[in-house]
N, CA, C and O atoms as a GROMACS GRO file, in nm:
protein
  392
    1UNK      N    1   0.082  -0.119   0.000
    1UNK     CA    2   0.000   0.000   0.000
    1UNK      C    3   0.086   0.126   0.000
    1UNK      O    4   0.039   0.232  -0.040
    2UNK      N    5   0.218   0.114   0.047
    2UNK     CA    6   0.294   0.211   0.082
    2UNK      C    7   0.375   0.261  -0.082
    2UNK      O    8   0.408   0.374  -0.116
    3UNK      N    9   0.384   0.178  -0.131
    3UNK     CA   10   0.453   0.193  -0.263
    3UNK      C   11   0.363   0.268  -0.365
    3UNK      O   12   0.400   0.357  -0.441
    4UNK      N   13   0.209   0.203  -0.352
    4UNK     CA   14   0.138   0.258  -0.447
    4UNK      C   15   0.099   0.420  -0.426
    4UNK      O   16   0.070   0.502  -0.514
    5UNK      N   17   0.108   0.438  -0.302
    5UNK     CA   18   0.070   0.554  -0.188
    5UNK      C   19   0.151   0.650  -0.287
    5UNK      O   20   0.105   0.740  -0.359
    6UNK      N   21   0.288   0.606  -0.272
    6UNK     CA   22   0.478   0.683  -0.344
    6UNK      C   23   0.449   0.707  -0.417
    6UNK      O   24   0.464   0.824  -0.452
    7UNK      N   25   0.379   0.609  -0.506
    7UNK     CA   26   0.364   0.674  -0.653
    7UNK      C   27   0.232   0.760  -0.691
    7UNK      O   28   0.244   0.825  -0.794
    8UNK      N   29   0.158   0.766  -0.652
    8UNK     CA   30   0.023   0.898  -0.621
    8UNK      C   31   0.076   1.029  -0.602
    8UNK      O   32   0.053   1.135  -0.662
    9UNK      N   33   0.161   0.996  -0.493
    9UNK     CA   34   0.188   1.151  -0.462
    9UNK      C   35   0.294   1.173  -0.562
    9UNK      O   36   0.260   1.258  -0.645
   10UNK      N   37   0.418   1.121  -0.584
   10UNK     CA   38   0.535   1.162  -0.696
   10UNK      C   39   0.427   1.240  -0.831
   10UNK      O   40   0.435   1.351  -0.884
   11UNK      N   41   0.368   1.170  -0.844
   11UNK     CA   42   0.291   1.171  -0.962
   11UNK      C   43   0.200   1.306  -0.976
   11UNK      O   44   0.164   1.356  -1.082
   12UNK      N   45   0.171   1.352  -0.849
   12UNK     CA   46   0.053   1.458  -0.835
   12UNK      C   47   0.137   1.556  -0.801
   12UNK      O   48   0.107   1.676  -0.792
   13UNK      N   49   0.255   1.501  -0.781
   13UNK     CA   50   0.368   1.683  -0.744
   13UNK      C   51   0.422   1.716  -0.890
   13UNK      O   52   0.452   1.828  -0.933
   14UNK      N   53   0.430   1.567  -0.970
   14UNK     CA   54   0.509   1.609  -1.085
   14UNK      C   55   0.432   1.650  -1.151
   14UNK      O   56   0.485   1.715  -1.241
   15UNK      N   57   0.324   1.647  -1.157
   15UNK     CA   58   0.220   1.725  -1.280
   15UNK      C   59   0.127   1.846  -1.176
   15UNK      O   60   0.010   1.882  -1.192
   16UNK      N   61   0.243   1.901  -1.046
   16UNK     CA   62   0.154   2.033  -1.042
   16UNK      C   63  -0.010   2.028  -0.954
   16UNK      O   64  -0.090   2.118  -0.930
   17UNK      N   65  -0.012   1.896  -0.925
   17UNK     CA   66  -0.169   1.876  -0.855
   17UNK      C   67  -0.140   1.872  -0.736
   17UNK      O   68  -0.022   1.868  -0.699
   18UNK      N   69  -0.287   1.873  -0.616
   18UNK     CA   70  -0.285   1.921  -0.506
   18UNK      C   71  -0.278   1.761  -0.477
   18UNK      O   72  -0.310   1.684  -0.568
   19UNK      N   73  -0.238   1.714  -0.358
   19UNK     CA   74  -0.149   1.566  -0.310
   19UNK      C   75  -0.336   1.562  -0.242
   19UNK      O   76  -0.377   1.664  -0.186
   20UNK      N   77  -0.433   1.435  -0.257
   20UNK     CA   78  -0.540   1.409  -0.216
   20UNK      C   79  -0.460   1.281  -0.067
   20UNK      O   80  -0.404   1.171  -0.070
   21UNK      N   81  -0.498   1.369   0.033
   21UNK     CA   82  -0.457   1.289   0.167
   21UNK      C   83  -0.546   1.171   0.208
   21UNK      O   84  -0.530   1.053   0.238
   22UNK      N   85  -0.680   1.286   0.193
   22UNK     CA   86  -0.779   1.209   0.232
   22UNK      C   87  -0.848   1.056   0.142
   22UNK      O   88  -0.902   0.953   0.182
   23UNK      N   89  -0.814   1.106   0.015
   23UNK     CA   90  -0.838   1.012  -0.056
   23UNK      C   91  -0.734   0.843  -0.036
   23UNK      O   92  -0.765   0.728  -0.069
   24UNK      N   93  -0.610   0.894   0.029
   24UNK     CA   94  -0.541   0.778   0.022
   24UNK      C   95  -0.590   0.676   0.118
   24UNK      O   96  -0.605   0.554   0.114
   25UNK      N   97  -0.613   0.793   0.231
   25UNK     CA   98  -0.660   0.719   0.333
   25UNK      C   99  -0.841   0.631   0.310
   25UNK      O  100  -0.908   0.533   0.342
   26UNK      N  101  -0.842   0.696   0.270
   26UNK     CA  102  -1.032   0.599   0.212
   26UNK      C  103  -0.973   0.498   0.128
   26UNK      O  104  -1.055   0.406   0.130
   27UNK      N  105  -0.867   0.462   0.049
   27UNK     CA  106  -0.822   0.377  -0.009
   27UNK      C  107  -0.784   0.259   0.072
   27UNK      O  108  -0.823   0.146   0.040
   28UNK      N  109  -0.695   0.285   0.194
   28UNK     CA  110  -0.656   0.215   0.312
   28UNK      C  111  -0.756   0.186   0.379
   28UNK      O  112  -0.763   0.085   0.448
   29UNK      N  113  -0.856   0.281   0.367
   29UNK     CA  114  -1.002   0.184   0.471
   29UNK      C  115  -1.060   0.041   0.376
   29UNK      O  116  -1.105  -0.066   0.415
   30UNK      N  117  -1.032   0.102   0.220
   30UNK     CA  118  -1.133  -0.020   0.143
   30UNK      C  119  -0.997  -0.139   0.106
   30UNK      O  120  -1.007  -0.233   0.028
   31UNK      N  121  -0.912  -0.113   0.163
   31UNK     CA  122  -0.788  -0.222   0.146
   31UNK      C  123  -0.854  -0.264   0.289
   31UNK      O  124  -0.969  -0.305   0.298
   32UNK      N  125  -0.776  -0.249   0.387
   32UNK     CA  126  -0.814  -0.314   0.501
   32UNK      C  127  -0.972  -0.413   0.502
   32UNK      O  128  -0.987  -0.532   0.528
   33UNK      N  129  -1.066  -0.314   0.467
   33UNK     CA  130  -1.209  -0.405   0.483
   33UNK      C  131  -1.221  -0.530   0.374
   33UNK      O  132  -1.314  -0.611   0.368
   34UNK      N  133  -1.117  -0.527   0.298
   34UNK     CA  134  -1.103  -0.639   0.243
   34UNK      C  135  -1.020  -0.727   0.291
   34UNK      O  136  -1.058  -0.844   0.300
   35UNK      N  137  -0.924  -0.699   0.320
   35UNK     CA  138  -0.792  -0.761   0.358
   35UNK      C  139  -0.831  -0.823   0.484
   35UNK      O  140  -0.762  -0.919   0.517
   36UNK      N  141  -0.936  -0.787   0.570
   36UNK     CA  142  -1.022  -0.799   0.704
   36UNK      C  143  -1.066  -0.964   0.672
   36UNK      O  144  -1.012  -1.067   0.715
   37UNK      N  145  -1.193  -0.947   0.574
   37UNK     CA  146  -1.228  -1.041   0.552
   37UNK      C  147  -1.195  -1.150   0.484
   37UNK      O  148  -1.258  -1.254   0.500
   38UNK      N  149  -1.105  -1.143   0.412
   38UNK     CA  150  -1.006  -1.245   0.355
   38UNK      C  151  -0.937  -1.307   0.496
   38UNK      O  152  -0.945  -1.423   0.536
   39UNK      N  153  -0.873  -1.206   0.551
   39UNK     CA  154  -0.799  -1.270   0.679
   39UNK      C  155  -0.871  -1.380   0.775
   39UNK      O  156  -0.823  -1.486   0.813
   40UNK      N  157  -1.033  -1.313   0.811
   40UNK     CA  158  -1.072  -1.370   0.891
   40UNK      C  159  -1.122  -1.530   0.821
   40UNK      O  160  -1.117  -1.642   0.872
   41UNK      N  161  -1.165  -1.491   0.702
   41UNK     CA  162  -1.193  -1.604   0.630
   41UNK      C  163  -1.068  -1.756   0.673
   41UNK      O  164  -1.092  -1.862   0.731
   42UNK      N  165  -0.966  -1.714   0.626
   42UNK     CA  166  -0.840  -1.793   0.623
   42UNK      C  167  -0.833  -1.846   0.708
   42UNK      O  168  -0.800  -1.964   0.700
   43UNK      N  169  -0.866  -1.775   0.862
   43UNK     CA  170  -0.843  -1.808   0.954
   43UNK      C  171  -0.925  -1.937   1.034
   43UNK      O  172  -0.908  -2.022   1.122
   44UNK      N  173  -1.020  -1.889   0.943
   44UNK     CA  174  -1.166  -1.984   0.958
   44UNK      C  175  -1.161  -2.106   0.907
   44UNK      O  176  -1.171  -2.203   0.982
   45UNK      N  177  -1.147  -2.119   0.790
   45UNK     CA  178  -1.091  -2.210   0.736
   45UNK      C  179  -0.971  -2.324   0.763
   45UNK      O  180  -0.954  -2.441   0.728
   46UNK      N  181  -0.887  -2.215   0.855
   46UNK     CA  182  -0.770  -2.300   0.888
   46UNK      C  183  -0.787  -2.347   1.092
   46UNK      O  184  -0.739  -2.425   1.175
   47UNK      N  185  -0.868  -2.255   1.082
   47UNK     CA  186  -0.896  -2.337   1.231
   47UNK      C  187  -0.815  -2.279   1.362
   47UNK      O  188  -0.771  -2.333   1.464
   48UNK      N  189  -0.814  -2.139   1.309
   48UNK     CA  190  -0.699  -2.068   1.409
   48UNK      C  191  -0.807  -2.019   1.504
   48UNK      O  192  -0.928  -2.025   1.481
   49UNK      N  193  -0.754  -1.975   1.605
   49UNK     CA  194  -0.821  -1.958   1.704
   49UNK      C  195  -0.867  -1.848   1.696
   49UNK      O  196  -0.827  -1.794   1.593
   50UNK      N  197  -0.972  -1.747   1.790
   50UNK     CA  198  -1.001  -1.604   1.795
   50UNK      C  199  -0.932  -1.521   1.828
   50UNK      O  200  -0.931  -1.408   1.778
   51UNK      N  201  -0.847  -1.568   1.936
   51UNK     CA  202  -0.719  -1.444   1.957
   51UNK      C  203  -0.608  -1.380   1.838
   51UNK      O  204  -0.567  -1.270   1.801
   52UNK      N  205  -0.591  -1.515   1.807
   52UNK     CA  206  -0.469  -1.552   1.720
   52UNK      C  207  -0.536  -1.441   1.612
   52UNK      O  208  -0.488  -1.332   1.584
   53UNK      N  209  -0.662  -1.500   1.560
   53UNK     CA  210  -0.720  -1.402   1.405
   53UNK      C  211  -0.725  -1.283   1.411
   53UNK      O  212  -0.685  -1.206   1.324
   54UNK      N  213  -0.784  -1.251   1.535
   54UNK     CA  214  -0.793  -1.072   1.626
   54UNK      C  215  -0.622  -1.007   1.596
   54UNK      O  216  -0.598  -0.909   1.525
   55UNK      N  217  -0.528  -1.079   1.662
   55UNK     CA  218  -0.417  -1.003   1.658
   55UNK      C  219  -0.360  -0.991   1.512
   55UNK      O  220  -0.292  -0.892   1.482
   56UNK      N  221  -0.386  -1.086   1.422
   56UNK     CA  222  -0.326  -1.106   1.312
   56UNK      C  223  -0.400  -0.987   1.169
   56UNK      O  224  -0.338  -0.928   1.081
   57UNK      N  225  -0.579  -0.990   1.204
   57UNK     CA  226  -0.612  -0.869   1.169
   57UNK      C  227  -0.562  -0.716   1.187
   57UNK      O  228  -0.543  -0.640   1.092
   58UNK      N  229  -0.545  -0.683   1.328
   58UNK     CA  230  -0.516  -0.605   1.396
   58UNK      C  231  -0.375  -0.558   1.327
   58UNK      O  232  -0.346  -0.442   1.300
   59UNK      N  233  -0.308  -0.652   1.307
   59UNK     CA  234  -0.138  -0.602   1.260
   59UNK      C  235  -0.154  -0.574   1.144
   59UNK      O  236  -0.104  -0.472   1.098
   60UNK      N  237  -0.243  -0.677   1.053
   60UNK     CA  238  -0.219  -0.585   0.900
   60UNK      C  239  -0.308  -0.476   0.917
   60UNK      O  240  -0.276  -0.411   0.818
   61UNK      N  241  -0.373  -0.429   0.956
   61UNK     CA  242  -0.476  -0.322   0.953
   61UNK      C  243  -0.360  -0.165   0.999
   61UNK      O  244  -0.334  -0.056   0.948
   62UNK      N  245  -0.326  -0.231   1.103
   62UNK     CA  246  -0.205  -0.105   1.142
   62UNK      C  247  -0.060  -0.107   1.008
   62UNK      O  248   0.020  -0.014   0.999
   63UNK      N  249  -0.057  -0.192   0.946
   63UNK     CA  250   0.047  -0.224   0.848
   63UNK      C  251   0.008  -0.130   0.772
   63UNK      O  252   0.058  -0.018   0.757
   64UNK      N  253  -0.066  -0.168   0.732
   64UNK     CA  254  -0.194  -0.103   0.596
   64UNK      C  255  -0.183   0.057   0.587
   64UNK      O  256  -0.151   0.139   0.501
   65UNK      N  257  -0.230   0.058   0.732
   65UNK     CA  258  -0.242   0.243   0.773
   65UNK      C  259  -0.093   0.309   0.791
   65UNK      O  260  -0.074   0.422   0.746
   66UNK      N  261   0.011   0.240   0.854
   66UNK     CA  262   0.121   0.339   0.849
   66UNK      C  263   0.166   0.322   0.726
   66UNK      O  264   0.221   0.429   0.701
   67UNK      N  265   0.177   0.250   0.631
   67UNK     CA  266   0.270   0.196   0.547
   67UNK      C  267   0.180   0.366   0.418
   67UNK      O  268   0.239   0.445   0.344
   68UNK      N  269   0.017   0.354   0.451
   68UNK     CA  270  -0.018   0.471   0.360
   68UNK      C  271  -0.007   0.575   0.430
   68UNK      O  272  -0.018   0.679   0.364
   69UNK      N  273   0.007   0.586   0.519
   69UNK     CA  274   0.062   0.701   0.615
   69UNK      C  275   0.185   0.816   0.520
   69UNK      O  276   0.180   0.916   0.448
   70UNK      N  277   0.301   0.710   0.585
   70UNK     CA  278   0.445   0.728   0.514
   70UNK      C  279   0.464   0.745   0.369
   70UNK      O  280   0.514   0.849   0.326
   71UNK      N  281   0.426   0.642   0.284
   71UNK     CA  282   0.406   0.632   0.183
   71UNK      C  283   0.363   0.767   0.099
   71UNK      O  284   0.426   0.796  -0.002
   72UNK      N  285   0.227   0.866   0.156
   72UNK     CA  286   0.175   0.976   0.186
   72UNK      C  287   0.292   1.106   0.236
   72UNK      O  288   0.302   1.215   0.179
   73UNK      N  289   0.340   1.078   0.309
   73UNK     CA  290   0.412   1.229   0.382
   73UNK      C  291   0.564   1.216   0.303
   73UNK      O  292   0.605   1.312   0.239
   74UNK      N  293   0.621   1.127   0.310
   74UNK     CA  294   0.756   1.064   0.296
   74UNK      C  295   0.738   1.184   0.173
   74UNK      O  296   0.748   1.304   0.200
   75UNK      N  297   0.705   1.129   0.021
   75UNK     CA  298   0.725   1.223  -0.051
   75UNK      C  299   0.727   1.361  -0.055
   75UNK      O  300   0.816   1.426  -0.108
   76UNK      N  301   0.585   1.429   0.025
   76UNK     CA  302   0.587   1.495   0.024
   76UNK      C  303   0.706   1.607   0.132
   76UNK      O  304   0.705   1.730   0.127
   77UNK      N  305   0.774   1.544   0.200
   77UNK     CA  306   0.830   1.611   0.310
   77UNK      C  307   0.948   1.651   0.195
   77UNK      O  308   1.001   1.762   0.187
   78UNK      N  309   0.979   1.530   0.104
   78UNK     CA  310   1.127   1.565   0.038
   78UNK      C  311   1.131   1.650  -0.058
   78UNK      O  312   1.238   1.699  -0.095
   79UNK      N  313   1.006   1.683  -0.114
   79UNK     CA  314   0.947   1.736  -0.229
   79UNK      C  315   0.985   1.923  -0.126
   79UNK      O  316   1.045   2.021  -0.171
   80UNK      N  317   0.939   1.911  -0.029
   80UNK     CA  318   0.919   2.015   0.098
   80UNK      C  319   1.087   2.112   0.081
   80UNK      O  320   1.125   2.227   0.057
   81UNK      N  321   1.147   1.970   0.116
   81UNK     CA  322   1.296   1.992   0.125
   81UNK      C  323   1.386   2.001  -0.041
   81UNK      O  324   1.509   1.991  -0.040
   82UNK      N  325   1.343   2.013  -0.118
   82UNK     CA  326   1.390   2.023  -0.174
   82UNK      C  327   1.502   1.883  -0.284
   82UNK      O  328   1.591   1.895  -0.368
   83UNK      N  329   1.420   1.749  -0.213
   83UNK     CA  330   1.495   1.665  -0.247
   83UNK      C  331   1.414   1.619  -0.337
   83UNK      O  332   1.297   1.644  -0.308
   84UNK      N  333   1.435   1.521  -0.503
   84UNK     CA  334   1.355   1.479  -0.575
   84UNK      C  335   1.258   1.349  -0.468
   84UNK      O  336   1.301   1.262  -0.391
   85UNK      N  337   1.135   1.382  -0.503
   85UNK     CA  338   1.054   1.278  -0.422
   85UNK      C  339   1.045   1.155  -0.443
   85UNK      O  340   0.951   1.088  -0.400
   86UNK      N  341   1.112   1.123  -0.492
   86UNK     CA  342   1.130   0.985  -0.628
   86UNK      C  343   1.211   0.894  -0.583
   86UNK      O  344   1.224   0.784  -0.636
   87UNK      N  345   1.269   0.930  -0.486
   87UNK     CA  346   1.382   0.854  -0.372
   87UNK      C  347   1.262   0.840  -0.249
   87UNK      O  348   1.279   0.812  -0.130
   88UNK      N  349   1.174   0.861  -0.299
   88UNK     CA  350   1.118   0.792  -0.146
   88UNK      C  351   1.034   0.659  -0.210
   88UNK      O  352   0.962   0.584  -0.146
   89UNK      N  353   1.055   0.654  -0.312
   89UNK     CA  354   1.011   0.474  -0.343
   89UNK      C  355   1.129   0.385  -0.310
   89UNK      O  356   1.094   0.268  -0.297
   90UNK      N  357   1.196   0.397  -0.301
   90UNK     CA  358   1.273   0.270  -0.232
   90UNK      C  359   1.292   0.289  -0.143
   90UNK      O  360   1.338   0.190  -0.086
   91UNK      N  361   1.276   0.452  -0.027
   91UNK     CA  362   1.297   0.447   0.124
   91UNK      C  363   1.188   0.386   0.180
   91UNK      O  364   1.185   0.339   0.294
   92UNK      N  365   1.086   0.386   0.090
   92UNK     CA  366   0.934   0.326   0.166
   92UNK      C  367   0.957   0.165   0.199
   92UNK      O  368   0.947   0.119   0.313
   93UNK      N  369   0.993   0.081   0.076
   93UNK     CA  370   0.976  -0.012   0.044
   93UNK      C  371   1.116  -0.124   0.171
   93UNK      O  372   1.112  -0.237   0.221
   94UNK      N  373   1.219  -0.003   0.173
   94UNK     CA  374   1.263  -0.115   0.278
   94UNK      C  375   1.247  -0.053   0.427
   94UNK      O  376   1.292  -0.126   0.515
   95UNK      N  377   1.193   0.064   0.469
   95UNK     CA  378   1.113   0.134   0.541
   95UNK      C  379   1.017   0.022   0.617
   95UNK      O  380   1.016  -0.011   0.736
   96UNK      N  381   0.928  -0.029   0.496
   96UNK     CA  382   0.795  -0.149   0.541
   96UNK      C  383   0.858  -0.231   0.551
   96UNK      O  384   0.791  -0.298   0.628
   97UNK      N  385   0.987  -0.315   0.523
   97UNK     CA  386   1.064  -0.449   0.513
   97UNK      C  387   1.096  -0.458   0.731
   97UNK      O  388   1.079  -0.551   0.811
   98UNK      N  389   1.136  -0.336   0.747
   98UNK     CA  390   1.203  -0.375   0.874
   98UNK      C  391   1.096  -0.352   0.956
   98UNK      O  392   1.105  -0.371   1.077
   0.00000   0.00000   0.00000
């Protein structure tokens, strides 16, 4: 989510448009509410317990949200500073790795 996030905003600074925040984030709600039910599904299926599915939702859901968080500001901060924003696709990507 964080990569696709990078490339929205690179994309909306390089052609001069206003960076839609809010929009990324409604993107990350309809990722998650999917990603929700797929999860819980799996879980169902595989016979995991309720805690286990709870926490395991819970982490990608927070994954989801910082990863479009960053993904979101990262560019724009460098864009801010004066640095090409275009280097924040690979700071994101091993950013979300660790």
């Amino acid at each position: 989510a964080g990569g696709q996030s990078v490339v929205l905003v690179v994309r909306s600074l390089a052609l001069g448009r206003e960076v839609d925040f809010s929009g990324q984030l409604q993107t990350a709600c309809g990722l998650v509410a999917v990603l929700t039910v797929v999860t819980f599904g799996r879980a169902w299926v595989q016979g995991v317990d309720a805690v286990t599915t709870l926490a395991i939702g819970c982490s990608m859901s927070a994954i989801v949200f910082i990863s479009v968080i960053i993904g979101t500001l990262l560019p724009l901060s460098l864009f801010k500073l004066g640095i090409d924003p275009a280097h924040s696709s690979a700071a994101i990507q091993v950013l979300m790795d660790i």
